[in-house]
C-alpha positions in Angstrom: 2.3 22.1 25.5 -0.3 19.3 24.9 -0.9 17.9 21.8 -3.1 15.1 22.4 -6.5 16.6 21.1 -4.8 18.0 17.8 -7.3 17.0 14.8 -6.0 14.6 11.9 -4.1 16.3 8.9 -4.3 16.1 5.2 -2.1 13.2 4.6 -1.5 15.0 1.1 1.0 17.1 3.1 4.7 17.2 3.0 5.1 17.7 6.7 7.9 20.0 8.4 7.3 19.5 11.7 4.9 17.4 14.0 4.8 19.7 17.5 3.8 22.5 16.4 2.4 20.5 13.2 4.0 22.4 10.2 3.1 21.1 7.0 3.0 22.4 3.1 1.5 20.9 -0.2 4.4 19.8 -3.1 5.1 22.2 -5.7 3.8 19.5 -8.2 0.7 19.5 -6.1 0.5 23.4 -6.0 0.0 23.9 -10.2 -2.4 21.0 -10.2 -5.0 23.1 -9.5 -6.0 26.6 -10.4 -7.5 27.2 -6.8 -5.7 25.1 -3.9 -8.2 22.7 -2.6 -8.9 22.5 1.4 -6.7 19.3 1.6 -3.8 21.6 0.1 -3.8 24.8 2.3 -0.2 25.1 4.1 -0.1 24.7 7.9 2.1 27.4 9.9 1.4 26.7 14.1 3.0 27.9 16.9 1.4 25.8 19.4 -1.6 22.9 19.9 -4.1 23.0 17.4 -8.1 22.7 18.7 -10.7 20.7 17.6 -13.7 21.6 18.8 -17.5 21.0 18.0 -19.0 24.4 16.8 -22.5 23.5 18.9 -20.6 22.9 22.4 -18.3 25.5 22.0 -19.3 29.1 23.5 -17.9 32.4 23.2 -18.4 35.0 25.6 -18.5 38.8 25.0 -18.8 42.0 26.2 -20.9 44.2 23.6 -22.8 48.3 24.6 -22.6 46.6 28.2 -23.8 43.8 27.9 -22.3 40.2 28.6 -23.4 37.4 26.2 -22.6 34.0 25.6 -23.3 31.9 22.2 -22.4 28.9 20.5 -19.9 29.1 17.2 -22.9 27.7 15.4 -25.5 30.5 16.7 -23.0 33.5 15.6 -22.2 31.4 12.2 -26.0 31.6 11.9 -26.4 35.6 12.5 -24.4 36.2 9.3 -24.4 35.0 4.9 -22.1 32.7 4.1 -19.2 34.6 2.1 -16.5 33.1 -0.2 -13.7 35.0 -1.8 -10.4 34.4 -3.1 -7.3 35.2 -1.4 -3.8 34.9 -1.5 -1.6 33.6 1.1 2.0 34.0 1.4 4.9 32.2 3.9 8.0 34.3 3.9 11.4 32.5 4.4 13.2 33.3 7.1 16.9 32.3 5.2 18.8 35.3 4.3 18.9 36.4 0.4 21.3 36.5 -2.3 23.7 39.2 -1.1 
């Protein structure tokens, strides 16, 4: 798999694993705050991570028949901006207490 356009990562990481790039924030770090900041959101990959620039990058679809294209910007711009809070959870994959 290529790697070589993967974007730069919070360096306030505790990185797992560079290819796929797997990376979580310190527990210390996780209490700091009441709501994890950007810089401190875990990173689970499987592959390559993208960078791209939302007003290059098109998307193509197929809606009542129809074949569009846009840009990520246009669509971003067709809806409100919407923030919520959620939580996220990693399960480990080591076996419980038996």
């Amino acid at each position: 798999m290529d790697y070589s356009c993967e974007p730069e990562h919070s360096t306030h990481l505790v990185v797992r694993g560079e290819h796929p790039f797997n990376a979580e924030p310190s527990a210390a770090a996780l209490v700091e705050f009441p709501l994890t900041p950007e810089e401190l959101v875990y990173c689970r990959n499987h592959g390559p991570v993208r960078d791209f620039d939302p007003e290059d990058y098109t998307v193509t679809f197929k809606a009542f028949g129809k074949e569009s294209e846009m840009t990520i910007s246009a669509i971003k711009s067709l809806f409100p901006t919407v923030e919520s809070v959620a939580a996220l959870q990693v399960s480990s994959l080591l076996p419980g207490p038996t």
